[in-house]
C-alpha positions as CSV (number, residue, x, y, z in Angstrom):
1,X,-2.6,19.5,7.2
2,X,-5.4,16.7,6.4
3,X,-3.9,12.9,6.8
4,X,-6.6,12.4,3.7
5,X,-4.4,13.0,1.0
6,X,-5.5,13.1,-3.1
7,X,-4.6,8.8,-3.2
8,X,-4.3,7.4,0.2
9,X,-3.9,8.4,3.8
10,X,-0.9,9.5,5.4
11,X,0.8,11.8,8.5
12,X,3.4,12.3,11.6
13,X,2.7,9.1,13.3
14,X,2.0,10.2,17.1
15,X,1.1,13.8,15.7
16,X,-1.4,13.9,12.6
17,X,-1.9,9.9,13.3
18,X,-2.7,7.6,15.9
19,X,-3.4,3.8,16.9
20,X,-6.7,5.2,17.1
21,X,-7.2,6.5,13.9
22,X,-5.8,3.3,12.3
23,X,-8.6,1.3,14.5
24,X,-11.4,3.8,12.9
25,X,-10.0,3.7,9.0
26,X,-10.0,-0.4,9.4
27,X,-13.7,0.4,10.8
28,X,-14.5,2.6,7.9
29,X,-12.6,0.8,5.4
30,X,-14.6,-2.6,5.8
31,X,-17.5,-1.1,6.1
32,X,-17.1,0.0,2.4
33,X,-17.1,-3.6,1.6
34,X,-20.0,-6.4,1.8
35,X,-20.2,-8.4,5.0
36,X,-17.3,-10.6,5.2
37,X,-15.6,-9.3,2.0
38,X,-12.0,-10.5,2.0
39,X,-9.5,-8.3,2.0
40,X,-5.8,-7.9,2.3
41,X,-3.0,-6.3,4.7
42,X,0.2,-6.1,4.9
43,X,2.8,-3.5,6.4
44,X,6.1,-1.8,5.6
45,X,9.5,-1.8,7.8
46,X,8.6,1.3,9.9
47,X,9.3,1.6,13.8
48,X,5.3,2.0,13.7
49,X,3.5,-0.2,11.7
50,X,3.1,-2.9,13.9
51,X,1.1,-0.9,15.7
52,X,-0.9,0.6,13.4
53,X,-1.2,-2.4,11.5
54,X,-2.4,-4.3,14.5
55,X,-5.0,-1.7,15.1
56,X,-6.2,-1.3,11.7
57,X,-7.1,-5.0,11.8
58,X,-9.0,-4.9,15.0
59,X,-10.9,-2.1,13.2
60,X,-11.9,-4.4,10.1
61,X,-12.4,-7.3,11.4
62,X,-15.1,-5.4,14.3
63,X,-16.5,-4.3,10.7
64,X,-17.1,-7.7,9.4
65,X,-14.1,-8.4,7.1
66,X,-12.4,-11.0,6.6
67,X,-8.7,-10.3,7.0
68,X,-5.7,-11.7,5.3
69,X,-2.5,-10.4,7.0
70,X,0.9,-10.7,4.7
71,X,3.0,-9.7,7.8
72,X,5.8,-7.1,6.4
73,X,6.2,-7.0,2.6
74,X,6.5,-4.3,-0.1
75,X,3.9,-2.6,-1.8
76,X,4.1,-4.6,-4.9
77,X,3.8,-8.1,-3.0
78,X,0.5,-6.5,-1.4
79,X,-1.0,-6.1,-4.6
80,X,-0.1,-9.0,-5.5
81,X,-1.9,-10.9,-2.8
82,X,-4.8,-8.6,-3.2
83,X,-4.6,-10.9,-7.0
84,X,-3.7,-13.6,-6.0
85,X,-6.2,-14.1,-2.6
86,X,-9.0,-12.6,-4.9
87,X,-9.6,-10.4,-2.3
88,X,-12.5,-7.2,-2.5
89,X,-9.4,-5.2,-1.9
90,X,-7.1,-4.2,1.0
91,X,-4.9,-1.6,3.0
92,X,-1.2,-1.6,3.0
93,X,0.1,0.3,5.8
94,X,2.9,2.8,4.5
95,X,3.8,5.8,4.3
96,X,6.2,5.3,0.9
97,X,9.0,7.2,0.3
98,X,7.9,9.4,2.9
99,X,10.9,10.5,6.3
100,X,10.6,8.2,9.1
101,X,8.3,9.8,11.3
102,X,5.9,9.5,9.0
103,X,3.1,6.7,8.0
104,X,-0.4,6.1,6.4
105,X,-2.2,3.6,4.6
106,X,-2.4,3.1,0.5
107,X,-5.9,1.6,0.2
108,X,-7.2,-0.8,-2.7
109,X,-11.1,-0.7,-3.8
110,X,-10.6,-3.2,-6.4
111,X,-9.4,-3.1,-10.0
112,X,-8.8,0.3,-9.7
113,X,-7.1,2.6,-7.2
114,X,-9.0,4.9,-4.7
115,X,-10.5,8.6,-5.9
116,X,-10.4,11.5,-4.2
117,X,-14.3,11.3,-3.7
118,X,-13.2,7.3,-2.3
119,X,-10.8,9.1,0.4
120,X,-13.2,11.7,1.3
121,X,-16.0,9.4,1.6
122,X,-13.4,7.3,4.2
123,X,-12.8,10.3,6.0
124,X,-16.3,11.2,6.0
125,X,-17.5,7.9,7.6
126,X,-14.6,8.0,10.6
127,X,-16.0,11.5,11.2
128,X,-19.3,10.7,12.0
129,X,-18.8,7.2,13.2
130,X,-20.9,5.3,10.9
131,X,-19.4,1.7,10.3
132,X,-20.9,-1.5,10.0
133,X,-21.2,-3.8,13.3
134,X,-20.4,-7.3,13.5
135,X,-21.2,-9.7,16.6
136,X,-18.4,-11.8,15.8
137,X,-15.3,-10.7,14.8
138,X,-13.5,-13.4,11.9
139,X,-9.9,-13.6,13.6
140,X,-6.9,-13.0,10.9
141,X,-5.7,-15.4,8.8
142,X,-1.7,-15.1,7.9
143,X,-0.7,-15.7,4.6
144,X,3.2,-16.2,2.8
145,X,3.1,-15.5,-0.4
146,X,7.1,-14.3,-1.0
147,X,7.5,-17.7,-3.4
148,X,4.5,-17.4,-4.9
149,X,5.1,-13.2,-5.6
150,X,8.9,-14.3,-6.7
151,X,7.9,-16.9,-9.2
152,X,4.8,-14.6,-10.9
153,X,7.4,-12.4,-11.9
154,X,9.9,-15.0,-12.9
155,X,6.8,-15.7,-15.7
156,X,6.9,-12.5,-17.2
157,X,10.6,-11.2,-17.5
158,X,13.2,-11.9,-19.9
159,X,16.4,-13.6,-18.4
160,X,19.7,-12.0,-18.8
161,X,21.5,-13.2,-21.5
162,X,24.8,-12.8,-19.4
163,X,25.8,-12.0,-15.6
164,X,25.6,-8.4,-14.2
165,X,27.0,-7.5,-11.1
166,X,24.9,-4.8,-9.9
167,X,24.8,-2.7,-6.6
168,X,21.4,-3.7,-4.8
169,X,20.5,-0.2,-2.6
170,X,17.5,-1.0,-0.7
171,X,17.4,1.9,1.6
172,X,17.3,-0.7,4.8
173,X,13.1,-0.3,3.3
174,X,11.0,-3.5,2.5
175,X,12.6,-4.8,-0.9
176,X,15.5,-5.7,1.5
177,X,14.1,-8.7,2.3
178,X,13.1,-9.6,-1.8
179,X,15.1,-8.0,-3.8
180,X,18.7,-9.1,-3.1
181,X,17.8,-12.8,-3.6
182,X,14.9,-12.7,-6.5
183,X,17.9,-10.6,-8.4
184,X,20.4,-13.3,-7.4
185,X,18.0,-16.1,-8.4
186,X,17.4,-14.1,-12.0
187,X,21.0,-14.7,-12.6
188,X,22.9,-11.3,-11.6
189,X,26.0,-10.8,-9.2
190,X,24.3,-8.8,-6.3
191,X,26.3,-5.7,-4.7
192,X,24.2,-5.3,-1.4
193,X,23.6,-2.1,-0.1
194,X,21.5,-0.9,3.0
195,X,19.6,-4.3,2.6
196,X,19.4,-4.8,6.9
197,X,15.6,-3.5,7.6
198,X,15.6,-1.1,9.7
199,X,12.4,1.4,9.9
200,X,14.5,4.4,11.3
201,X,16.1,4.5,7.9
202,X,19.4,5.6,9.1
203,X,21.6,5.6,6.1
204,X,19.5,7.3,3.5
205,X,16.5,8.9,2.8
206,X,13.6,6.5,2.0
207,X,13.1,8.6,-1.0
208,X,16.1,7.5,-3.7
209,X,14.6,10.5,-5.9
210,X,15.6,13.0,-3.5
211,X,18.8,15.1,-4.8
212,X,22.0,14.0,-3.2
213,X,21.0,10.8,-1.4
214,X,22.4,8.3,-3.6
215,X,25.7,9.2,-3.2
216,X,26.8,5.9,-1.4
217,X,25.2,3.9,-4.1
218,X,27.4,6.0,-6.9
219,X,30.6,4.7,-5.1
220,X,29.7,1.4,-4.8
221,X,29.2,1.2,-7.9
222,X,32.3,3.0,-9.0
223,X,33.9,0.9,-6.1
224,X,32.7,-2.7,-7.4
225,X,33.2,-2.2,-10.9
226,X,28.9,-2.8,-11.0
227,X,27.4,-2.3,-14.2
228,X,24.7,-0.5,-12.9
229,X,23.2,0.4,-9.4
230,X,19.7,0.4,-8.1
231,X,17.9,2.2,-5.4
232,X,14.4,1.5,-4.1
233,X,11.8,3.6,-2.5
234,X,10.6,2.7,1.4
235,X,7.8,0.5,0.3
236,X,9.4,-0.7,-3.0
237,X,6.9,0.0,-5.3
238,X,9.7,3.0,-6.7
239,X,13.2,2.6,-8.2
240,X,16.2,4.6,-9.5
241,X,19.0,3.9,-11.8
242,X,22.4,4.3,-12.1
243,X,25.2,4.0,-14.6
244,X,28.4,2.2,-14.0
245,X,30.4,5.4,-13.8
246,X,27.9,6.3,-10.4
247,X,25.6,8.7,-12.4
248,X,22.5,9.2,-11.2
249,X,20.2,8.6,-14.1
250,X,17.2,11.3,-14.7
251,X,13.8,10.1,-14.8
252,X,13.4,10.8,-18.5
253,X,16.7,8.8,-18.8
254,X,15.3,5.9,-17.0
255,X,11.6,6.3,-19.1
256,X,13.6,6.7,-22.4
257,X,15.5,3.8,-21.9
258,X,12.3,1.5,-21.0
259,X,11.0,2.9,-24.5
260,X,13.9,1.7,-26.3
261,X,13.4,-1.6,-24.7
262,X,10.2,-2.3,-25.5
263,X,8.6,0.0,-28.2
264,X,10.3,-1.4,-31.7
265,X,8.6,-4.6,-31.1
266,X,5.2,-3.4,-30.2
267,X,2.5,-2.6,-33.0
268,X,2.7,1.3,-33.9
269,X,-0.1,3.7,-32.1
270,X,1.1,1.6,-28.9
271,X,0.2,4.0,-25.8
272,X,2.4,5.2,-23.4
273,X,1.0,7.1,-20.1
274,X,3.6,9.9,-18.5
275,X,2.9,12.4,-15.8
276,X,2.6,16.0,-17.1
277,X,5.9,16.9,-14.8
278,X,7.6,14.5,-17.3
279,X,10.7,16.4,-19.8
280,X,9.3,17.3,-23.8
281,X,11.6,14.8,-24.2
282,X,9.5,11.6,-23.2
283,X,6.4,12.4,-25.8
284,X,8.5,13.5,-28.2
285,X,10.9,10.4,-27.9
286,X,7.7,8.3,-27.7
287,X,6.3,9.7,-31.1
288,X,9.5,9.2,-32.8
289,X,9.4,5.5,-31.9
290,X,6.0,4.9,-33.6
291,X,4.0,5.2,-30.3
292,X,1.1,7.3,-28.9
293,X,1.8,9.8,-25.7
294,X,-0.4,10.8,-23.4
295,X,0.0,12.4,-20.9
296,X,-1.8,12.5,-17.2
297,X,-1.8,14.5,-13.7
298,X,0.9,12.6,-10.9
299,X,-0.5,10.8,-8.3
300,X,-0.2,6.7,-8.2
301,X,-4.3,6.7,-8.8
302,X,-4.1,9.1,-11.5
303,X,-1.5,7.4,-13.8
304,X,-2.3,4.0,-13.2
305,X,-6.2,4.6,-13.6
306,X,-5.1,6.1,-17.1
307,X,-2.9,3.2,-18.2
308,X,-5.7,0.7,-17.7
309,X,-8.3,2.8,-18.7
310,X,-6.1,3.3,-22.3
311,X,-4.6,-0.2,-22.2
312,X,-1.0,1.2,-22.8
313,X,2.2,-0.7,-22.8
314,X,3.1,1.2,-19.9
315,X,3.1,4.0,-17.9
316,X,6.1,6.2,-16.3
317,X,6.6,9.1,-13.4
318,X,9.2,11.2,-13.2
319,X,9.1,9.9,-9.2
320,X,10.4,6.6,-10.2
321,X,7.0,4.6,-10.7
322,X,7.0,2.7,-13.8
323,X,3.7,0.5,-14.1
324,X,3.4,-2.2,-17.0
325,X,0.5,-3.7,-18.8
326,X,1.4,-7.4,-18.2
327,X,1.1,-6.5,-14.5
328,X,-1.7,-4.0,-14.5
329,X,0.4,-1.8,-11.9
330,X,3.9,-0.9,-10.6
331,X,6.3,-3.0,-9.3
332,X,9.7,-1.6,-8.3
333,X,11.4,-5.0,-8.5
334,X,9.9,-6.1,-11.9
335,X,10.9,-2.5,-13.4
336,X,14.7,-2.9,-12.1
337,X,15.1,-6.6,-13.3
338,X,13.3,-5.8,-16.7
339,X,16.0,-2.7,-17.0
340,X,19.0,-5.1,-16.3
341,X,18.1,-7.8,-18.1
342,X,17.5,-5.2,-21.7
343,X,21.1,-4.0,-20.1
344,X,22.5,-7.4,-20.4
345,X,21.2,-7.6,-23.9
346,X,23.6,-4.4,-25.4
347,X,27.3,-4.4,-25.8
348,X,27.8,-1.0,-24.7
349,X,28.4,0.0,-20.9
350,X,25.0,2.1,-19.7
351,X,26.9,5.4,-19.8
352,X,27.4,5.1,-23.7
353,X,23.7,3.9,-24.9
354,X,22.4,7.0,-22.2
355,X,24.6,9.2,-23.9
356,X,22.6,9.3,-27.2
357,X,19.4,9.9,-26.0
358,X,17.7,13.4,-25.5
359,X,19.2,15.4,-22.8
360,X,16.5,17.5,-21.3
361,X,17.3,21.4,-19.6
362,X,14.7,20.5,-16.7
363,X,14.8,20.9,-13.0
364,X,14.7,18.1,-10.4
365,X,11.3,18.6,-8.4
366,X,12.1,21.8,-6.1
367,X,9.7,21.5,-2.8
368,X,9.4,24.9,-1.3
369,X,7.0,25.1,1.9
370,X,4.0,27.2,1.6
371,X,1.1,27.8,4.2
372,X,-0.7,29.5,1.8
373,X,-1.3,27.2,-1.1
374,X,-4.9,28.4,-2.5
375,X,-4.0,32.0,-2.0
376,X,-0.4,31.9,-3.8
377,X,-2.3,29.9,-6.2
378,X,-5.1,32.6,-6.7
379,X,-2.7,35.1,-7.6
380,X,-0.5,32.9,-10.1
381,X,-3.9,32.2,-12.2
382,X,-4.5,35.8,-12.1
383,X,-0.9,36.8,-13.3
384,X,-1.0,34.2,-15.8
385,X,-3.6,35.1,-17.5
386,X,-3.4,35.6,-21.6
387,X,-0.4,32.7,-21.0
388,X,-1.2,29.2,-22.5
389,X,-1.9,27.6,-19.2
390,X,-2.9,23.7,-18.3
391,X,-5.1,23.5,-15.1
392,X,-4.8,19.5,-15.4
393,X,-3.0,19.5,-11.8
394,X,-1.8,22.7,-10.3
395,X,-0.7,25.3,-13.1
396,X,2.1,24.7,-16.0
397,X,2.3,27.3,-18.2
398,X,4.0,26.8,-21.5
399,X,6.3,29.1,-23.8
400,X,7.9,28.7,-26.7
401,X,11.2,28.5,-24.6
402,X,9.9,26.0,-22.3
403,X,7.5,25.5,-19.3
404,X,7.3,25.9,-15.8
405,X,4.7,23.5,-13.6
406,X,3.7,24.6,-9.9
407,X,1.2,22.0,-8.0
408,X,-0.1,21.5,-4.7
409,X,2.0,18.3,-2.9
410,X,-0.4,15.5,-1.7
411,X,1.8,13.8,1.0
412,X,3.4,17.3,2.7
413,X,2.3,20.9,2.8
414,X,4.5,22.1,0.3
415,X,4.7,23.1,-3.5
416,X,6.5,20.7,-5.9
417,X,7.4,22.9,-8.9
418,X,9.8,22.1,-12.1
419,X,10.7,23.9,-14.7
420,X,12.0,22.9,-19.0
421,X,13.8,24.9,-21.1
422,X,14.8,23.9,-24.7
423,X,18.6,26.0,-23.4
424,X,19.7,25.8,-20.5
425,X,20.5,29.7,-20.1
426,X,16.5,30.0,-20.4
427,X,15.6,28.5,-17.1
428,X,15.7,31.7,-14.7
429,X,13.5,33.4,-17.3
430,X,11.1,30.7,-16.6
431,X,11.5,31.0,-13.1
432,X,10.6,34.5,-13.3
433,X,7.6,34.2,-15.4
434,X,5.7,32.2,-12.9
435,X,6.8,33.5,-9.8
436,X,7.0,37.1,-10.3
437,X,4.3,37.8,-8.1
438,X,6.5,36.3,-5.0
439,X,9.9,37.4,-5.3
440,X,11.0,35.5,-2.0
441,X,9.6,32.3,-3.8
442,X,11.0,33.0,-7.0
443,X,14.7,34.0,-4.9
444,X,14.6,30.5,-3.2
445,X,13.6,28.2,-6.6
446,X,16.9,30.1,-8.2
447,X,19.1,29.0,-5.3
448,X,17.6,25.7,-5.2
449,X,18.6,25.2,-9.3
450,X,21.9,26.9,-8.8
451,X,22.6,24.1,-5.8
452,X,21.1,21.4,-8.5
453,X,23.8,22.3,-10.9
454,X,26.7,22.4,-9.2
C-alpha cells in the first residue's frame, strides 16, 4: 500500500518508509515553497522520528528552506508555531494514532490543509527527482515555544469555576509532556496516567478510540473518585472522554455535550461541521438547538477545510477531532480543558447530564482487511443500486431504519464500516443489506458487533 495517503504521508517505518524517503519528501516538500520560505518541524515521541526528522531536515534545507525545528511536541503545538513563526508552512513528523511501527509526516501548505492533488503532486516530484537546489544550505534554527503555546490557550478558555480531579491518560504519546501541567496550571487536580514518553507505547494503544483500550483509564477513574477521565491520541491532536463511573463516552456523546456547551449562546443558523460517519443524532441534536448541520467526508483536511471554508463554531469527528473557530483547527488539549471546565460549571456528575441526551443504536468503526478494495467496492455500487446511496466518501446507503457506511481507510489497507439503526434489533438487517454480496464479510462485521455489545 502507497505511504501517500488522502491527507498526509504515512507507513511501516523500515518497511513502506525509510531515512531515505524522509530526506526526498524534505527535498520535495521545500521545493513547493519559494526560496528560503520558512517553515516549521517538529516530531512526535516515536522510537523513529529522530531519525526521520533529522533526515527530513537535511532534505529541506538542501532545497532552500529555512527550517525551524520545535524538537518533540504535539501536533497542536506544531500548528501553533506554524502561527506563531509565520511560517509558509511545515511538516510534523507523525504517524498519529497510528501502532508503533508505524510513522509519516502531516504536512501544512498554509492556511489550509494539504489535498489529495497536494500529496500526489509530493509524490510525484520524489518520483522523478525534481527538487529545487540550493548552494548553501541555511542550518536549523531551534525554537521553544511550550510557554508561549500554553499561554495562547490560557486566552481563549473559560476557567473552572471549581477544582476537578481528573485522570490525565496520555498514552506515554506527546501531550505527556503538556498536558499534565497546562491542566494543573488551569486549576484541576491531575490523576496522571501513562504520562512517561515512551515511543514503543507499551501500555495502550496510541489510538484511545480503539474499543477496549481504555480500560485502565475507567479504573482510575473509578479508583480516584475523578470526575472525569481523559485519553489522548499519539500526537495529541485527538481526545476521549470519560464519566466518573469509568464509561467510555461515544463520540456523539462527547460532540453532543460540546453542543450544549456552546450553542445557546451563539446567534441561531450557527454552523456546525460533522463527518458523515457521525450518529443521526449529532444533526438532529444540532437543529434542535437553533444551529445549522452540515455535514462532510472524514479525513483531518476534509473537515477542517469545511469548517473554515463555512466559518462554523466548530467542527467534530467521530475519531475524536474536535476543531474550533477561535483556533482555526483541532487541538486535543484545548477540546479536553474546554470540556472540564463546562463540566465544572453543572451540578450534576457527567453520568447524569450524559444520560439525557440522545442515545444512538450505532456501531463503533469495524476495520475489516480487504485486498480488494475497488473490486468489493464495484460490486457494492452494483448491488446497491435503486438504494438511496451517498458517494460523498465510500458508500452509505440510507433506509428508513437506518444506514450503513463502508469507505476506503486512508492510513491502513482496510475498510472502516459503521452502521445506525433507529432500534437496536435492526442493525443485522443493515448489515445484511450492504454486505450481502460477501457473506464472509458480512459473517465477520456481525461477530465484530456482537463482541461490541457484550
Amino acid at each position: 500500500m502507497s505511504i501517500y495517503k488522502d491527507c498526509d504521508i504515512r507507513g511501516i517505518f523500515g518497511t513502506d518508509l525509510t531515512e531515505r524517503d524522509a530526506y526526498l519528501i524534505g527535498r520535495a516538500c521545500a521545493s513547493l515553497f519559494p526560496p528560503s520560505a520558512r517553515l516549521v518541524v517538529g516530531g512526535d515521541v516515536r522510537l523513529s522520528t529522530p531519525l526521520l526528522k533529522k533526515a527530513l531536515i537535511r532534505g529541506l534545507c538542501e532545497s532552500g528552506s529555512q527550517v525551524c525545528d520545535l524538537g518533540t511536541v504535539t501536533t497542536p503545538l506544531f500548528s501553533f508555531g506554524v502561527d506563531v513563526l509565520n511560517a509558509s508552512g511545515g511538516v510534523m513528523v507523525t504517524a498519529s494514532h497510528n501502532p508503533a511501527a508505524y510513522n509519516g509526516f502531516k504536512i501544512s501548505l498554509g492556511t489550509l490543509p494539504p489535498t489529495v492533488t497536494d500529496i500526489q503532486h509530493i509524490r510525484s516530484l520524489v518520483e522523478k527527482r525534481t527538487f529545487r537546489k540550493t548552494s548553501s544550505p541555511l542550518a536549523p534554527r531551534i525554537f521553544c515555544l511550550g510557554e508561549a503555546y500554553s499561554s495562547h490557550l490560557t486566552s481563549l478558555l473559560p476557567p473552572p469555576t471549581r477544582p476537578l480531579r481528573v485522570v490525565a491518560d496520555c498514552g506515554n504519546g506527546s501531550q505527556a509532556l503538556v498536558a499534565p501541567a497546562f491542566l494543573e496550571k488551569q486549576g484541576f487536580e491531575v490523576v496522571p496516567l501513562f504520562c512517561e514518553v515512551d515511543g514503543s507505547f507499551p501500555h495502550r494503544s496510541p489510538n484511545p478510540a480503539q474499543h477496549g483500550v481504555l480500560a485502565a483509564l475507567s479504573d482510575t477513574v473509578r479508583e480516584n473518585g475523578a470526575r472525569a477521565g481523559i485519553a489522548f491520541d499519539g500526537d495529541g491532536d485527538r481526545v476521549v472522554f470519560v464519566d466518573e463511573t469509568g464509561n467510555v463516552l461515544p463520540p456523539e456523546t462527547s460532540i453532543i455535550f460540546f453542543l450544549h456547551s456552546l450553542l445557546p449562546a451563539l446567534p441561531r443558523g450557527e454552523k456546525f461541521v460533522y463527518d458523515l460517519k457521525c450518529s443521526r443524532v449529532v444533526p438532529r441534536e444540532v437543529t434542535a438547538l437553533g444551529g445549522t448541520p452540515v455535514e462532510e467526508r472524514s479525513g483531518y483536511t476534509f473537515i477542517k477545510t469545511r469548517m473554515l471554508q463555512e466559518n462554523a463554531f466548530m467542527a467534530g469527528e467521530i475519531s475524536g477531532h474536535y476543531f474550533f473557530r477561535e483556533l482555526g483547527r483541532d487541538d486535543g488539549l484545548y477540546a479536553a480543558s474546554f470540556f472540564l471546565s463546562c463540566l465544572s460549571r453543572l451540578h450534576k456528575p457527567l453520568s447524569e447530564v450524559t444520560a439525557a441526551f440522545p442515545q444512538p443504536h450505532v456501531t463503533p468503526d469495524i476495520r475489516i482487511p480487504s485486498p480488494n478494495q475497488d473490486k468489493v467496492l464495484a460490486v457494492l455500487e452494483e448491488f446497491l443500486q435503486g438504494e438511496k446511496v451517498s458517494r460523498i466518501d465510500g458508500i452509505r446507503a440510507e433506509w428508513p431504519e437506518g444506514w450503513a457506511l463502508i469507505r476506503k481507510s486512508v492510513t491502513e489497507p482496510v475498510f472502516t464500516l459503521r452502521f445506525e439503526a433507529e432500534e437496536a434489533k435492526d442493525l443485522p438487517v443493515l448489515v445484511n443489506r450492504l454486505l450481502r454480496p460477501f457473506p464472509e464479510m458480512e459473517q465477520e462485521v456481525l461477530a465484530k458487533i456482537s463482541y461490541h455489545e457484550k
